[in-house]
C-alpha positions, 0 to 999 in steps of 0.5 A, spaced: 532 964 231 537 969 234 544 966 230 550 970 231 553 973 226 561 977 225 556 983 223 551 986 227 544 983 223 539 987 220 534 982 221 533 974 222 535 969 218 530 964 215 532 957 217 530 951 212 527 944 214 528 939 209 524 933 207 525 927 203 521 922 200 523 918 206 519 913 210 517 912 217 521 905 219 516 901 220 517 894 224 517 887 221 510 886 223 507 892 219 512 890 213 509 882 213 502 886 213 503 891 207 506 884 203 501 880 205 496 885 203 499 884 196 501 877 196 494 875 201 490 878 196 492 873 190 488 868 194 481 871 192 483 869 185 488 865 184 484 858 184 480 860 180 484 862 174 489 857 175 483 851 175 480 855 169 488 854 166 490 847 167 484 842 170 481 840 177 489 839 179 491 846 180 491 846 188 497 842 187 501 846 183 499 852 188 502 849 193 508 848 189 509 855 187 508 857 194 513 852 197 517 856 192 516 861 193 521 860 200 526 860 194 524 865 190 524 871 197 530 868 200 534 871 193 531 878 195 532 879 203 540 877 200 539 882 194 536 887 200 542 885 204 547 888 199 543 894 197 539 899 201 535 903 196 533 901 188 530 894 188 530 891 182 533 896 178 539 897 181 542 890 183 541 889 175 544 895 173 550 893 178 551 886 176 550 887 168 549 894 165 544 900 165 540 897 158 538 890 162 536 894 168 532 898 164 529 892 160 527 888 167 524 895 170 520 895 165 517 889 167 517 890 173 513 897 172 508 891 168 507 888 174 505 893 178 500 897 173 496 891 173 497 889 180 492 895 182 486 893 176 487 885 178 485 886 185 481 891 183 477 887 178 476 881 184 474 885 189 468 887 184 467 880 182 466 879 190 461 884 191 457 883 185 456 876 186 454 877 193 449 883 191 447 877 187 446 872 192 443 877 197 438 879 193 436 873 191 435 870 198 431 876 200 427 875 195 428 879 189 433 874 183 438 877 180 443 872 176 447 877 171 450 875 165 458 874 166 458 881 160 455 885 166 459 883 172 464 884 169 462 891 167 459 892 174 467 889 177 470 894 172 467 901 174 468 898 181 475 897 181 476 904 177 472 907 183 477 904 189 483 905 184 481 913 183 480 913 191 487 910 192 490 915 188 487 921 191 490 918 199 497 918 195 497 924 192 496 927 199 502 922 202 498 916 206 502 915 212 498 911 215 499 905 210 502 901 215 497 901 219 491 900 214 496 894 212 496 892 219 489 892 221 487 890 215 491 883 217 487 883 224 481 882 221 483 876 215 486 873 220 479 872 223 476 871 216 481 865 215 481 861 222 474 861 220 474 859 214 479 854 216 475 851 222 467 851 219 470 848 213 475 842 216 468 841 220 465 841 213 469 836 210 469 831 217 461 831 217 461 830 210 464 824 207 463 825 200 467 831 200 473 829 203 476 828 197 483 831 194 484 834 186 487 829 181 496 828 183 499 834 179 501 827 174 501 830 166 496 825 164 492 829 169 493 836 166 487 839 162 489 845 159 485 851 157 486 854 149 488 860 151 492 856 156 497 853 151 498 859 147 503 858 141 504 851 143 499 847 138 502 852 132 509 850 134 508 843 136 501 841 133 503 833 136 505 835 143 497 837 145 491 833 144 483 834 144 480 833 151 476 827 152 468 828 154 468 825 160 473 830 164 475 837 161 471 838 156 464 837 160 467 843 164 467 847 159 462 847 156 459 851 163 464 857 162 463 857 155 472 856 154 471 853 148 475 846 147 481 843 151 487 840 150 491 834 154 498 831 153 498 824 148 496 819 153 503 816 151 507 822 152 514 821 154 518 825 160 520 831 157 513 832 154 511 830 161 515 835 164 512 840 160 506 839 162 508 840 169 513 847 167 506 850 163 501 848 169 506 850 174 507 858 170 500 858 170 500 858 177 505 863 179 501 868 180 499 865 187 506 868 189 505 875 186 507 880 190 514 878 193 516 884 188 514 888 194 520 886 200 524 889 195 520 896 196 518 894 203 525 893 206 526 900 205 521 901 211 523 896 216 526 899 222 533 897 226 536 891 226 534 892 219 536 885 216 533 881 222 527 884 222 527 883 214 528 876 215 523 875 220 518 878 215 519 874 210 518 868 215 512 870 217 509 873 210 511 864 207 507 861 213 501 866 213 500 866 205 502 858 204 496 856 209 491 862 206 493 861 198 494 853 199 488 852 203 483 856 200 484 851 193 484 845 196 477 846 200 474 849 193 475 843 190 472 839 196 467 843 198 464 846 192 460 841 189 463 839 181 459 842 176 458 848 180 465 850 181 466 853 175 460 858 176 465 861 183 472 862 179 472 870 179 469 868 187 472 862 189 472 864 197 465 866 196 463 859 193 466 856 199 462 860 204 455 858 201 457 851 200 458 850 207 454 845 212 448 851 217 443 855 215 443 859 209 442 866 212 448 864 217 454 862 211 451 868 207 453 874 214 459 869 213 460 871 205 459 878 206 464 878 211 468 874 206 467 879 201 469 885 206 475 882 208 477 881 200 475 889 198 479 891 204 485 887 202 485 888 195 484 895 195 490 895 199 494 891 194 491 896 190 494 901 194 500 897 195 501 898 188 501 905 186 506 905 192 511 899 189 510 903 183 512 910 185 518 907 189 521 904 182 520 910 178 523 914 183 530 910 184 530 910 176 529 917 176 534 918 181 539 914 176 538 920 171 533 916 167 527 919 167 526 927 167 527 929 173 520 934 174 516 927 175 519 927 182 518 934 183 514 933 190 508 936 191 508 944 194 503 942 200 503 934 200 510 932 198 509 927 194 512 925 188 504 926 184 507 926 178 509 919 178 502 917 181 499 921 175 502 916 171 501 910 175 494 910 176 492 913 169 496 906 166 491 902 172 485 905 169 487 904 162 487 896 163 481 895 167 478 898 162 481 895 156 480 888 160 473 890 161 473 887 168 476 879 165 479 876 171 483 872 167 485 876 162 488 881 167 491 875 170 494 872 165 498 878 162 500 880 170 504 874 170 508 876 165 511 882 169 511 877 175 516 871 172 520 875 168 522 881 174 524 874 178 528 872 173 533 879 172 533 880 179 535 872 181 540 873 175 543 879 177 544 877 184 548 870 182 552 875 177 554 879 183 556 873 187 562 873 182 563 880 180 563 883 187 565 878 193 565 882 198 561 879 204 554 879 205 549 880 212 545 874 208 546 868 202 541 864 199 543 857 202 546 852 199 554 854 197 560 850 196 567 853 197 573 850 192 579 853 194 577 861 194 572 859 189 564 859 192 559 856 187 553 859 189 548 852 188 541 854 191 542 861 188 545 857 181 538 852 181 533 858 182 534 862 177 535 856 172 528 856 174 526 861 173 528 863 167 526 856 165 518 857 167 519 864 163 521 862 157 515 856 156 510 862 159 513 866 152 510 861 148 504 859 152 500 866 155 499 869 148 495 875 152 501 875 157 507 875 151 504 880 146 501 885 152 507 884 155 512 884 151 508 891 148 508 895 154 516 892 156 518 895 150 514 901 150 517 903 157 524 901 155 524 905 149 522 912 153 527 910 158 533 910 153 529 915 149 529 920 156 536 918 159 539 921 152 535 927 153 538 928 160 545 927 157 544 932 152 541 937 158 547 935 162 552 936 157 560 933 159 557 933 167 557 928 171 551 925 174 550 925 181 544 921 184 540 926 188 533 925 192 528 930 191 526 935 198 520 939 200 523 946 204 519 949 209 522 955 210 522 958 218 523 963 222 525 960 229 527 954 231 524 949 236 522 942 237 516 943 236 517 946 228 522 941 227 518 936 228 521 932 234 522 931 242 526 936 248 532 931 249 534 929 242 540 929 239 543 934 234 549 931 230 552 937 225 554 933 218 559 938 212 562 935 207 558 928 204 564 925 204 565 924 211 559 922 214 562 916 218 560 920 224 553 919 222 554 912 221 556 912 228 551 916 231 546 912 227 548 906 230 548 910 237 541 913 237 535 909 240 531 913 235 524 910 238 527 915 244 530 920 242 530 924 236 536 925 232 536 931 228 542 932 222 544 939 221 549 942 216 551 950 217 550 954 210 556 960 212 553 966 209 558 973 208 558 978 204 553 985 204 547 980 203 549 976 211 543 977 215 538 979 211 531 976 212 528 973 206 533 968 204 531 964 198 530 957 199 534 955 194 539 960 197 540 957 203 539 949 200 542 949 194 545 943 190 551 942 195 546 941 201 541 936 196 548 932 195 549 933 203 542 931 205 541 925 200 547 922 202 544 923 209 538 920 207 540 913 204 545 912 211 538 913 215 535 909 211 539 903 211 540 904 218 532 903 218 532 911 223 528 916 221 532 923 221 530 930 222 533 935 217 535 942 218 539 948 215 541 954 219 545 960 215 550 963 219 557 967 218 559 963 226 559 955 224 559 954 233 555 960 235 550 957 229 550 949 232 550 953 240 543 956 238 541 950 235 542 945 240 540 950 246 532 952 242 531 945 241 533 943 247 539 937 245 543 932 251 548 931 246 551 935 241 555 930 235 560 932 230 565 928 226 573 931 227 575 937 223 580 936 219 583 943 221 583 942 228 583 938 234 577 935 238 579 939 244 579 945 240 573 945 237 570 942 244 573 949 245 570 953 240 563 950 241 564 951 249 565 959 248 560 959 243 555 957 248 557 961 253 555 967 249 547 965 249 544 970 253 540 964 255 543 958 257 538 951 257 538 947 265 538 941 261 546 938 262 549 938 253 555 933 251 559 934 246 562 927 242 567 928 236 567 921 233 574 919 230 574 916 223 577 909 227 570 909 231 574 912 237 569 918 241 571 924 246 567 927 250 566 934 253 560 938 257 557 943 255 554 948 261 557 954 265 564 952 265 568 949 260 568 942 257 570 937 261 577 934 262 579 929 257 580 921 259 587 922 260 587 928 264 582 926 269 587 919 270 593 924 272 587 927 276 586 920 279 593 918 280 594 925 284 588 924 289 591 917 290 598 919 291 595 924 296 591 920 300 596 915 301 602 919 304 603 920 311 599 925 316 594 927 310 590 921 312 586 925 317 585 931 313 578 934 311 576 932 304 577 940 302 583 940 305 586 933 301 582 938 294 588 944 296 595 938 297 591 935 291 591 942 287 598 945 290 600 938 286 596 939 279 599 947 278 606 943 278 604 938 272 597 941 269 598 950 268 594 950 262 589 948 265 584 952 268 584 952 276 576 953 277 576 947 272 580 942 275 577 943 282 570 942 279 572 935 276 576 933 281 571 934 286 567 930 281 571 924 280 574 923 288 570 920 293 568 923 299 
């Protein structure tokens, strides 16, 4: 790029292209996939760990968790609504200080450390169990110990988790496409398991049957179900009768089960609810991911967002619900224990037609899981790394963790650490489902409740208006009471506190890796403070640079036609919001340039350090920028020119990239007009001028927008200017013997006219205007 300087140049300056972390907007199809990649997923296991916990009666509390979890998703779209960027960290931190917030995203880390090997874990269960049926129909019996399929999951789930790493380590673009296509193919596996087992059950009549009602005295729960409680409470639990629970049992080897007294009153009996009903939440793990998501979907970002969360209720309340009831009336009582790591799996081969056609349709079962599930996997290390990422923007973390990647990008560092935690818990876990699962639910409930607790704190402490609010507000006076929002977070902290005393793995790992991770939080912000001494700190994302020596829409990555809009000071972009709100991005590309001035002896030389021509003021700049984009849901480009001349500098940009339109905001030391000027002289001093027609809009601080054209001439006449113009014209045409006149004629009465009232105005430049403007 040839820019212009006040000084002869000795050689070409080095323009920089910045790129953030930031996504590509997605629609709200492809975010309910990479949800439900996560949320779909739990579908695999959930059933069967949830049986093993609380008796023959989970589907019912599946059910339950899956309505509420309606309750729980609308508490995140308003939370999105409210804030752009952060999650679940920066709505606790705004709402009740930087230690809880610490402590919740803790949590919430937990949750997605095991979201990975869980899912991984399953997928091996499936593949094992059907290696294990396959080789035994063709044949050669293989029925390995429970020990060895859990090892041979385990080295499994290692294996996809290592993959999943290595994609994300060199930026896996393309997520939301995996995401989207592997929905298709569910999609295909669900209406058939749907169909061929409603067919089933009709031709079957022993088989149309439903679990026992979700009532207390039918509860059976597990040992490790109950956890503390029999210590605590020994009167509140009682031995399982032989007739039901215990004969299950002794399949799975889980040693006793416990019951509530057959004359239990109704706050026993609603404990027994609360605990079956803890137990059951992980059917709804995933929701976290919305959160993350919501980042990603695209303008009109929240209705897209509302509408994501519609259908990723409706897809997960059919798949999850349905896949337990059909497990219990399909799979005969005494096998049903064998199929709780592979419960899909175990409908499938229990279905009515021959054997070999239910085991192709197992095998597309199982395909169709290892791809969602390594996709929950994926979704997981992406979740996570977008959490610490937010936490290490805030000046918690070391800031060389989010140092992206010289050739990818990313921020691998932090992937390191992710993945490297996963692989700790399939291995310490030894491929045990319901270990993982139990633990899971820890991070799953507790980062629910701060975040639900957060956003009823902010209803009160910050009453500014919101695009969206949970239903179920009652106004008193200037007073609102947030009910629904007040009823839920009850509930959630309710179902937390009764899993700390009944998930003894949950509470002990948990609770030990929640404060571990709070711990090196407080730990690393102190060091931080201590580097950073009395400044404050700024909140700033991390770019990668590519530096280039010539500009063109083809090395800064965007479409002829696009729009360049100049930003300067971080404190004024309401321009950017405007252009934001005025650019089809989906059409064209919009493009955010900022002049770094250089002077001085250096100006001109070739080889200007990056972080000479980016230094912190542009990062500022840039993430401020960035967070705009992203709330907007409009992908931006990002670009830095170094010239001594500010317009010779935006008239050699826009012209080598081929801009329509050129947007600014209003100088604070000039008028519009004046910089219309400036930027029109400066585009004619290009040697060559592009054919494509370039406007120019200054937008005001109230919104107001004046245009002007840059081309061979001037900009044109403003509004009031082409008014008077007007005025003339009809004055002109309406006196008497100029009826008749030539129409080049009638333009010189018009000008004789305008030189009285316009002098300043450049004769060639009214003449092109009004011809423009008059009719013929």
């Amino acid at each position: 790029m040839n820019v212009a300087t006040d000084q002869p140049s000795r050689a070409t300056p080095k323009v920089v292209i910045a790129t953030s972390v930031m996504l590509s907007f997605i629609s709200f199809w492809r975010a309910a996939a990479i949800v439900l990649n996560d949320l779909g997923s739990s579908a695999y296991y959930v059933g069967g760990i949830a049986e093993k916990a609380v008796g023959p009666a989970a589907p019912w509390f599946i059910l339950g968790v899956m309505l509420f979890s309606y309750a729980v998703r609308a508490v995140y779209i308003e939370s999105c609504a409210m804030f752009t960027r952060g999650g679940v960290y920066r709505v606790v931190k705004e709402a009740m200080g930087g230690p809880l917030a610490k402590l919740s995203v803790s949590a919430l880390i937990f949750d997605y450390v095991l979201t990975g090997p869980i899912s991984g874990v399953s997928a091996g269960q499936y593949i094992v169990g059907l290696a294990a049926q396959g080789l035994t129909y063709l044949g050669h019996p293989w029925n390995p110990s429970p020990t060895t399929v859990n090892l041979w999951a385990a080295a499994i789930a290692v294996l996809v988790t290592v993959y999943f790493w290595w994609r994300n380590t060199r930026g896996l673009h393309e997520s939301s496409d995996d995401a989207l296509r592997i929905m298709y193919v569910t999609t295909v596996m669900v209406v058939t398991l749907v169909i061929w087992s409603g067919l089933t059950i009709a031709r079957k009549p022993e088989q149309r049957r439903l679990p026992p009602a979700p009532a207390p005295h039918n509860l059976t729960f597990d040992r490790e179900a109950v956890g503390w409680l029999p210590a605590i409470a020994p009167s509140a639990l009682t031995g399982a009768p032989p007739e039901g629970a215990t004969r299950e049992a002794a399949h799975d080897g889980s040693g006793a089960r416990y019951r509530l007294p057959a004359h239990a009153g109704s706050l026993l009996g609603l404990l027994g609810i609360l605990i079956a009903f803890g137990h059951s939440l992980l059917a709804m793990s995933g929701e976290e991911t919305l959160a993350q998501v919501n980042r990603e979907i695209e303008y009109p970002k929240h209705k897209n967002l509302v509408r994501a969360g519609m259908v990723i209720f409706v897809y997960s309340l059919l798949f999850t619900s349905l896949v337990s009831f059909f497990a219990y009336a399909i799979i005969p009582e005494g096998l049903r224990t064998q199929y709780r790591d592979n419960l899909i799996s175990g409908i499938a081969l229990h279905l009515m037609g021959p054997t070999w056609l239910k085991l192709l349709f197992q095998g597309f079962i199982v395909v169709v899981g290892f791809l969602m599930l390594a996709g929950a996997i994926n979704t997981s290390i992406i979740g996570a790394n977008g959490v610490l990422n937010r936490v290490s923007e805030d000046g918690v973390m070391p800031t060389w963790l989010r140092k992206p990647h010289r050739k990818y990008g990313t921020s691998y560092r932090l992937i390191n650490l992710i993945v490297l935690l996963q692989i700790v818990a399939i291995v310490g876990s030894r491929g045990e489902t319901y270990t993982l699962g139990e633990a899971y639910a820890f991070g799953v409930i507790w980062s629910f409740a701060f975040k639900a607790l957060a956003v009823l704190v902010l209803r009160f402490k910050d009453r500014s208006p919101r695009e969206w609010k949970v239903p179920f507000n009652v106004s008193l006076g200037v007073t609102e009471l947030p009910l629904g929002l007040g009823v839920i977070t009850f509930v959630l902290f309710l179902l937390a506190s009764v899993n700390l005393v009944t998930k003894q793995v949950a509470t002990i790992s948990g609770l030990g890796f929640t404060l571990v991770f709070f711990g090196l939080f407080l730990a690393s912000e102190k060091i931080n403070v201590r580097r950073r001494g009395p400044a404050p700190h700024v909140e700033t994302d991390e770019f990668r640079l590519q530096t280039e020596g010539a500009i063109s829409p083809a090395t800064v990555g965007v479409r002829p036609d696009n729009t360049l809009c100049l930003v300067r000071d971080y404190n004024t972009l309401e321009h950017l919001k405007k252009a934001l709100e005025l650019t089809h991005t989906g059409k064209r590309d919009l493009v955010v340039m900022t002049v770094r001035v250089t002077k001085g002896a250096d100006t001109g030389y070739e080889g200007l350090a990056e972080r000479s021509v980016f230094a912190s003021y542009e990062q500022l700049l840039f993430s401020r920028v960035v967070a705009l984009a992203e709330k907007a849901g409009k992908g931006v480009r990002l670009l830095v020119v170094p010239s001594s001349n500010v317009f010779d500098a935006i008239a050699h940009t826009a012209a080598q990239l081929d801009s329509a339109e050129v947007i600014a905001g209003l100088s604070s030391v000039m008028t519009a007009r004046e910089q219309a000027r400036r930027l029109g002289e400066a585009w004619e001093r290009l040697p060559t001028k592009p054919v494509r027609p370039v406007s120019f809009r200054v937008i005001h601080p109230d919104g107001r927008i004046e245009d002007f054209r840059l081309g061979a001439h001037p900009p044109r006449l403003t509004e009031e200017e082409i008014n008077l113009i007007h005025g003339i014209w009809l004055d002109v045409t309406h006196e008497d013997g100029l009826g008749e006149l030539r129409h080049d004629e009638v333009v010189a009465v018009a000008l004789r006219r305008l030189d009285q009232d316009l002098k300043e105005m450049a004769r060639i430049r009214v003449l092109e205007e009004f011809q423009r403007r008059v009719p013929r």
